[in-house]
BAFI-3210 file (N, C-alpha, C; in Angstrom, 3 decimals, decimal comma, padded with zeros to 6 digits):
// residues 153
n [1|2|3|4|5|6|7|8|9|10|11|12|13|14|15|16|17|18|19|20|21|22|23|24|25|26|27|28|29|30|31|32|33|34|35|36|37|38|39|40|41|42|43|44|45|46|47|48|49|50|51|52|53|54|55|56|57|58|59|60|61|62|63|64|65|66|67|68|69|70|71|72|73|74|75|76|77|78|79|80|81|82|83|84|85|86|87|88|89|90|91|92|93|94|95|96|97|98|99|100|101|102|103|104|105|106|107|108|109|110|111|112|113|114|115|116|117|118|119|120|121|122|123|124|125|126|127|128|129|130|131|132|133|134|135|136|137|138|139|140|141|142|143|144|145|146|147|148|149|150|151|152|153]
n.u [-008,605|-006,803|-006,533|-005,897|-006,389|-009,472|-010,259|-009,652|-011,263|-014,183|-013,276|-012,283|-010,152|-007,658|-007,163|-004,233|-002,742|-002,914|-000,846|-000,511|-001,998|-001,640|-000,086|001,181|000,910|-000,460|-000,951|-000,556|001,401|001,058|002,569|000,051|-001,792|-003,380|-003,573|-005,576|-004,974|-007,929|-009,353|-009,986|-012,836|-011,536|-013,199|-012,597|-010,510|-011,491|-011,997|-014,725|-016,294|-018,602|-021,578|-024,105|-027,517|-027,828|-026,328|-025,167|-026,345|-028,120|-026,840|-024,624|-023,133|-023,043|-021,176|-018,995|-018,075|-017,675|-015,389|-013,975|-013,700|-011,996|-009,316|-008,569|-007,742|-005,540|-004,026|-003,179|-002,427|000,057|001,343|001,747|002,583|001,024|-002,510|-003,320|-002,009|-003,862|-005,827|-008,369|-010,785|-011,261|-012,911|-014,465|-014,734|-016,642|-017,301|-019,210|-020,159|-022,373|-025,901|-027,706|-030,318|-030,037|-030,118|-028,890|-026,857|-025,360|-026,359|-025,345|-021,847|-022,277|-021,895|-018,507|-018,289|-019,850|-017,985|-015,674|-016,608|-017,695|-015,002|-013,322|-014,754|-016,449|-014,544|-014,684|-016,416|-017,391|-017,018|-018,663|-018,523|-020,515|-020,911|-022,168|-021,090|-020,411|-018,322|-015,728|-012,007|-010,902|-013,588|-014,233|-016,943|-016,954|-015,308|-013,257|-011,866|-009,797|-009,271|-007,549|-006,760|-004,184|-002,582|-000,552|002,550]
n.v [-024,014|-025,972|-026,425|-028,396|-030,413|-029,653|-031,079|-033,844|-034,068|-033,390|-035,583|-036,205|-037,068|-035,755|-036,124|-037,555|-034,720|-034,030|-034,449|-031,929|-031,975|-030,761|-027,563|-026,151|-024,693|-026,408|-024,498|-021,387|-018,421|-015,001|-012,999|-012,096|-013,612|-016,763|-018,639|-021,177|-023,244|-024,788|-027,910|-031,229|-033,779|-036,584|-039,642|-042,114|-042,723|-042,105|-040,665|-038,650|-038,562|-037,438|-035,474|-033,372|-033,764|-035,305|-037,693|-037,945|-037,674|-035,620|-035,652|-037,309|-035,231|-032,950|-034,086|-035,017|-032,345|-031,112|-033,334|-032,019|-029,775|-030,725|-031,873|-028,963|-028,710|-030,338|-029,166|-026,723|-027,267|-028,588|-027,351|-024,988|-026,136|-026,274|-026,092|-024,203|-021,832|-020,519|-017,794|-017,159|-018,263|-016,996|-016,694|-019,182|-020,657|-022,448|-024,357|-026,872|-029,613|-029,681|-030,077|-028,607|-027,746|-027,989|-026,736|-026,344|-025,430|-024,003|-025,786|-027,805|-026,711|-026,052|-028,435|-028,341|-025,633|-025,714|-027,565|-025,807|-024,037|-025,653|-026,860|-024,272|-022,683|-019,070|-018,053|-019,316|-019,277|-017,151|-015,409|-016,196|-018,130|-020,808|-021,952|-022,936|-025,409|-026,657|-028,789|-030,103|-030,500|-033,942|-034,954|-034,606|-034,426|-031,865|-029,097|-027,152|-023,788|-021,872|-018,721|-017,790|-016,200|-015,641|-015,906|-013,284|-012,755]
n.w [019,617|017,165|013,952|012,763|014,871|015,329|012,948|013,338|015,549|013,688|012,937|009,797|008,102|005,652|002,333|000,375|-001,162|-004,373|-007,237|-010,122|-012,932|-015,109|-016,631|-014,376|-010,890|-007,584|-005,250|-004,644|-003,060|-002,417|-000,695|002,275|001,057|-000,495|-003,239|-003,929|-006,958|-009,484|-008,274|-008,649|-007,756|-005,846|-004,755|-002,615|-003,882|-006,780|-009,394|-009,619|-012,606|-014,891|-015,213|-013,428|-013,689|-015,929|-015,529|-013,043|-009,829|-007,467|-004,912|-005,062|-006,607|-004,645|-002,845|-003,876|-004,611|-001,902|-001,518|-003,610|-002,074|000,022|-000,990|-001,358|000,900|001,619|-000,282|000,259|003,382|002,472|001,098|003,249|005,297|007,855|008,277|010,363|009,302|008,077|007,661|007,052|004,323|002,037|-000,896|-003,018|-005,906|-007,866|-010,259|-011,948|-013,757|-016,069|-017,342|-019,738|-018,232|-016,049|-012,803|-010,359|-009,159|-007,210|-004,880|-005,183|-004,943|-002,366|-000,857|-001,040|000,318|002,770|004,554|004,363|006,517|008,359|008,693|009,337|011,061|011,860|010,128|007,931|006,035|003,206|000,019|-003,005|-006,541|-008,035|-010,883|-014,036|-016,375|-019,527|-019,428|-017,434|-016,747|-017,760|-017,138|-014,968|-013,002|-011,034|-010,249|-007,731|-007,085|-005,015|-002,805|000,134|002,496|004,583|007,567|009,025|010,229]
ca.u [-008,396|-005,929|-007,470|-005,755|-007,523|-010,378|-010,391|-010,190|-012,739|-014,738|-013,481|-012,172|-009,115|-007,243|-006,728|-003,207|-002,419|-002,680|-000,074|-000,802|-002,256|-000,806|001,176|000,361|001,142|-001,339|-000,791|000,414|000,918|001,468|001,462|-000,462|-002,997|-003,032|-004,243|-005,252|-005,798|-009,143|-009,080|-011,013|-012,680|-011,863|-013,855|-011,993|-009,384|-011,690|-012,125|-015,975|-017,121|-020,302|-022,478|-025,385|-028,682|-027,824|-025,760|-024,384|-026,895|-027,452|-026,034|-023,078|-022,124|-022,366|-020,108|-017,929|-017,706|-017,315|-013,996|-013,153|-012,879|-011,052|-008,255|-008,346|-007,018|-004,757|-002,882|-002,901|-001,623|001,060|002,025|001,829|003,022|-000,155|-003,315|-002,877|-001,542|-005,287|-006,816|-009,902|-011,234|-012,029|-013,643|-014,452|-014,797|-016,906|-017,522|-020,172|-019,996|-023,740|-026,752|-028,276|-031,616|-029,429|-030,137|-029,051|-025,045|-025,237|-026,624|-024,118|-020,888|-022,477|-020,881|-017,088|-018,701|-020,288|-016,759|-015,147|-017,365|-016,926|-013,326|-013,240|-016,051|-016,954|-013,685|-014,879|-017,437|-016,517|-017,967|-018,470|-019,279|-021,198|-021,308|-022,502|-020,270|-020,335|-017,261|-014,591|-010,923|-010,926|-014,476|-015,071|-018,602|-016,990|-014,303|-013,296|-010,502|-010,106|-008,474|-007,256|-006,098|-002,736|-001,897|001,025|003,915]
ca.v [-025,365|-025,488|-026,851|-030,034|-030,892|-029,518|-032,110|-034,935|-033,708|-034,015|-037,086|-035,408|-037,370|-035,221|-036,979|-036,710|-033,407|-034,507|-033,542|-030,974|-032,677|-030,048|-026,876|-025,379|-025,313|-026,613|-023,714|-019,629|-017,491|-013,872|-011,916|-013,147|-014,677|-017,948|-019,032|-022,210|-023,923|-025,755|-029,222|-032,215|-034,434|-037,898|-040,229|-042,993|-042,760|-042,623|-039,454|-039,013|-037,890|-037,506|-034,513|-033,293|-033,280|-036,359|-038,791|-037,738|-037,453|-034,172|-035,934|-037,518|-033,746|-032,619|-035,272|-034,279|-030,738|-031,667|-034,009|-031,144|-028,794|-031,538|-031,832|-027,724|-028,221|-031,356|-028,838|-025,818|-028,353|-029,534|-025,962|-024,300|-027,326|-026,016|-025,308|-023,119|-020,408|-020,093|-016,819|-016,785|-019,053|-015,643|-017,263|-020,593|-020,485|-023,965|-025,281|-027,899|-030,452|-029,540|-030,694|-027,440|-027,783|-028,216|-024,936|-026,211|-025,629|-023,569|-026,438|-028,284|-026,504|-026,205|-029,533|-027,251|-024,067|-026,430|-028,440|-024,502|-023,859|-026,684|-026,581|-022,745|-021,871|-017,869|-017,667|-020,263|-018,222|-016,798|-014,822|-017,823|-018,481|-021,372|-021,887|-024,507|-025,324|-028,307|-029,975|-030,458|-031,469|-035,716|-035,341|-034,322|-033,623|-030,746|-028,097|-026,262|-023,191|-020,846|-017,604|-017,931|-015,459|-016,074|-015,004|-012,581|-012,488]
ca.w [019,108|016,096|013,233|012,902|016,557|014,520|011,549|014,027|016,257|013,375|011,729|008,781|007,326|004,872|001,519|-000,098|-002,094|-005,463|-008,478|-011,006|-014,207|-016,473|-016,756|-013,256|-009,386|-006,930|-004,731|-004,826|-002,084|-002,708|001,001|002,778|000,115|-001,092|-004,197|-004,867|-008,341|-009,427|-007,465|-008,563|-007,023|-005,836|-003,439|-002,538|-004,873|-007,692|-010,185|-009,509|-013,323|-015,068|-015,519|-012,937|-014,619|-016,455|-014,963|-011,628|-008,993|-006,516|-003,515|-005,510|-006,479|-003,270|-001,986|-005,039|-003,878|-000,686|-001,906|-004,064|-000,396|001,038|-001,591|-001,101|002,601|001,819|-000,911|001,365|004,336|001,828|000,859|004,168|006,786|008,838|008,214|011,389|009,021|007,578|008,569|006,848|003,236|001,172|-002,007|-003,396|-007,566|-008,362|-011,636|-011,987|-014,783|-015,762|-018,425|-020,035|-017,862|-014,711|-012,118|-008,913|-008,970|-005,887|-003,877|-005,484|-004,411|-000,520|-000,149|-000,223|001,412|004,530|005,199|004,943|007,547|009,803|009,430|010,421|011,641|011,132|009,079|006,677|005,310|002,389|-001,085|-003,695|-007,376|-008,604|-012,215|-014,808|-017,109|-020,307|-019,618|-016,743|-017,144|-017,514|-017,330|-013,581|-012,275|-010,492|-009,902|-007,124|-006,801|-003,959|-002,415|000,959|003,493|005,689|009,004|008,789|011,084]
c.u [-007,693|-007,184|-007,199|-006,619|-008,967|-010,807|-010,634|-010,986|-014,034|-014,949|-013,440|-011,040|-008,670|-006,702|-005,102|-002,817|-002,056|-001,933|-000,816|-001,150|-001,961|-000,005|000,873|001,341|-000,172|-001,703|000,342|000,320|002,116|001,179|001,554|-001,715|-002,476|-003,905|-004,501|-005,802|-006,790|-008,467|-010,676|-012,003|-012,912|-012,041|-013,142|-010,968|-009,788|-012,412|-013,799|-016,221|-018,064|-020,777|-023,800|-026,249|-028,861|-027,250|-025,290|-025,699|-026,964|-026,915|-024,003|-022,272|-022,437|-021,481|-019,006|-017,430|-017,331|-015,439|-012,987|-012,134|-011,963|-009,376|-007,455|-007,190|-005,897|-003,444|-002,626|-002,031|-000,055|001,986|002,583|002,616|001,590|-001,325|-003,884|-002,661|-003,104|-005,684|-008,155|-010,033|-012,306|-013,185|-013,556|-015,273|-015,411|-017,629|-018,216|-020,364|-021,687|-024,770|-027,087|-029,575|-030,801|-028,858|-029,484|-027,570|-024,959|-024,910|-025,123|-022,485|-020,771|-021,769|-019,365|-017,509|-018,805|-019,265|-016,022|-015,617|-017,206|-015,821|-013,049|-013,729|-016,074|-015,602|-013,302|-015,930|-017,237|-017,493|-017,574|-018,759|-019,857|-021,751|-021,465|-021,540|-020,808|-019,757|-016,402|-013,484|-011,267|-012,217|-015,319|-016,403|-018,271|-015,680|-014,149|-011,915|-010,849|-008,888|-008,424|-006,458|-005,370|-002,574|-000,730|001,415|004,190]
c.v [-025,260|-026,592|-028,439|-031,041|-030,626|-030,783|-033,037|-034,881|-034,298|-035,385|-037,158|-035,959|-036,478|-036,334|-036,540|-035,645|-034,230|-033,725|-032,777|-031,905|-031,863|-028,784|-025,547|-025,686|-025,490|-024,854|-022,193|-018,855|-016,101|-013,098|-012,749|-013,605|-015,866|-018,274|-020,231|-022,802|-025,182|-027,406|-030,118|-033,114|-036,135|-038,077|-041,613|-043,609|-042,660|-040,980|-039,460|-037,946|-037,878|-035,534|-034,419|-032,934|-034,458|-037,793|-039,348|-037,220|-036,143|-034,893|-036,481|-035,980|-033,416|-033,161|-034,981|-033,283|-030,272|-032,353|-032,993|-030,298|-029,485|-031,701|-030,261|-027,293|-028,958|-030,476|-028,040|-026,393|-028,743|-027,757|-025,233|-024,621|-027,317|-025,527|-024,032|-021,822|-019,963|-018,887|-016,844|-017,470|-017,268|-016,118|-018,700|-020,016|-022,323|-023,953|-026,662|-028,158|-029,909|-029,595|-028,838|-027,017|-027,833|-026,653|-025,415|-026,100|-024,929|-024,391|-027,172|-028,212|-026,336|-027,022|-028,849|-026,217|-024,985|-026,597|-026,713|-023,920|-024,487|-026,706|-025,612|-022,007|-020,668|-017,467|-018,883|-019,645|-017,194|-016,642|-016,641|-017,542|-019,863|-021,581|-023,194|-024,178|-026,683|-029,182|-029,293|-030,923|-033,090|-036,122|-035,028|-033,283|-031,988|-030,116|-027,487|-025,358|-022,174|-020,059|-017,629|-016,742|-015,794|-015,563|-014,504|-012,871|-013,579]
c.w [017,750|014,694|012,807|013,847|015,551|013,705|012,690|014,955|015,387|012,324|010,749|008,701|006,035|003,746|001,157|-001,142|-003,198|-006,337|-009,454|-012,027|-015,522|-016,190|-015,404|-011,865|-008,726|-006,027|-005,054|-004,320|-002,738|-001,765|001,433|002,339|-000,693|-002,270|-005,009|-006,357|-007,905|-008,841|-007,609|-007,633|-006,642|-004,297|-003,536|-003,454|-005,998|-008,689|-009,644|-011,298|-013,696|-015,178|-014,571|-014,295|-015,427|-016,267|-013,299|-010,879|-008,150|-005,312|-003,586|-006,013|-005,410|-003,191|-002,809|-004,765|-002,512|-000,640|-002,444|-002,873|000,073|000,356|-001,337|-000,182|002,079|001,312|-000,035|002,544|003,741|001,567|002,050|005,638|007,723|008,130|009,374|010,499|008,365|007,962|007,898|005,061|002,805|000,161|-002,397|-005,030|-007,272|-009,432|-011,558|-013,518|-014,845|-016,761|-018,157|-018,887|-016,387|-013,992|-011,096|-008,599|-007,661|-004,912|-003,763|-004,628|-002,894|-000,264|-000,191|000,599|002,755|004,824|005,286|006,869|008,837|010,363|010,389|010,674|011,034|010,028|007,836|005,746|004,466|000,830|-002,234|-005,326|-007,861|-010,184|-013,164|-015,981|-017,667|-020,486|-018,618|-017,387|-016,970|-016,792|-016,151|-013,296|-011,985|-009,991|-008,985|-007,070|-005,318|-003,814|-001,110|001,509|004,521|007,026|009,087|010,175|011,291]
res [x|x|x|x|x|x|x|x|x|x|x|x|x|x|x|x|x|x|x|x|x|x|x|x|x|x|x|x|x|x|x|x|x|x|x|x|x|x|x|x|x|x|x|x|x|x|x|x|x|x|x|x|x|x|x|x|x|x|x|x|x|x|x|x|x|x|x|x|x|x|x|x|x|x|x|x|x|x|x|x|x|x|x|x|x|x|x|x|x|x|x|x|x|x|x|x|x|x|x|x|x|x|x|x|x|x|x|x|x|x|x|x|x|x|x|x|x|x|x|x|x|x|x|x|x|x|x|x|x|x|x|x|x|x|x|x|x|x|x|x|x|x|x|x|x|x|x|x|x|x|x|x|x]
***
């Protein structure tokens, strides 16, 4: 099943690949690895910021981290023409907007790891970090970057 068939199987609209907000590319393939830059995230067009632990809820970061993955594919998609060329979601780097007292960033970034997962099944699965951090760009709850593996030939 290609993965496009995939997404609408499960009802997975791809948002549109958003522009760079400063001195960067969305995407960088070297090989066959791709590298994409941190990717915010918006829910319905709308920055989601705030801080877990103090403002932002654990289900609204999920869902954040979750949006983040989804922007992930949209740039990859935008870079690649296909997400077909995917072979395998190596790493996911997430950054969580996060109050000093705030442990749970792991859970947090599950919302991108799960949708990896769903998308491509056993080759969504992939080494991760999770880290708290005191401030996002323009304030966002949450960050995600990743390393992607290509299908040669």
């Amino acid at each position: 099943m290609s993965i496009e068939a995939r997404l609408s199987k499960l009802g997975i609209i791809l948002p549109q690949a958003a522009a760079p907000v400063a001195s960067y590319v969305p995407v960088v393939t070297l090989g066959n690895v791709a590298h994409v830059s941190g990717q915010l995230p918006f829910i319905d067009g709308e920055l989601v910021t705030g801080r877990l632990g103090e403002d932002v809820e654990m289900e609204l970061g999920i869902r954040a981290a979750r949006a983040c993955g989804l922007m992930i594919l949209a740039q990859l998609k935008a870079a690649l023409g296909s997400l077909d060329k995917v072979e395998r979601i190596v790493k996911l780097g997430g950054f969580v907007n996060s109050a000093a007292s705030f442990t749970d960033q792991p859970k947090v970034v599950n919302g991108a790891s799960d949708l990896m997962v769903d998308v491509f099944g056993e080759a969504g699965k992939h080494a991760r970090a999770a880290v708290g951090v005191p401030a996002l760009p323009l304030g966002a709850a949450v960050e995600i970057d990743a390393v992607v593996a290509l299908v040669t030939g």
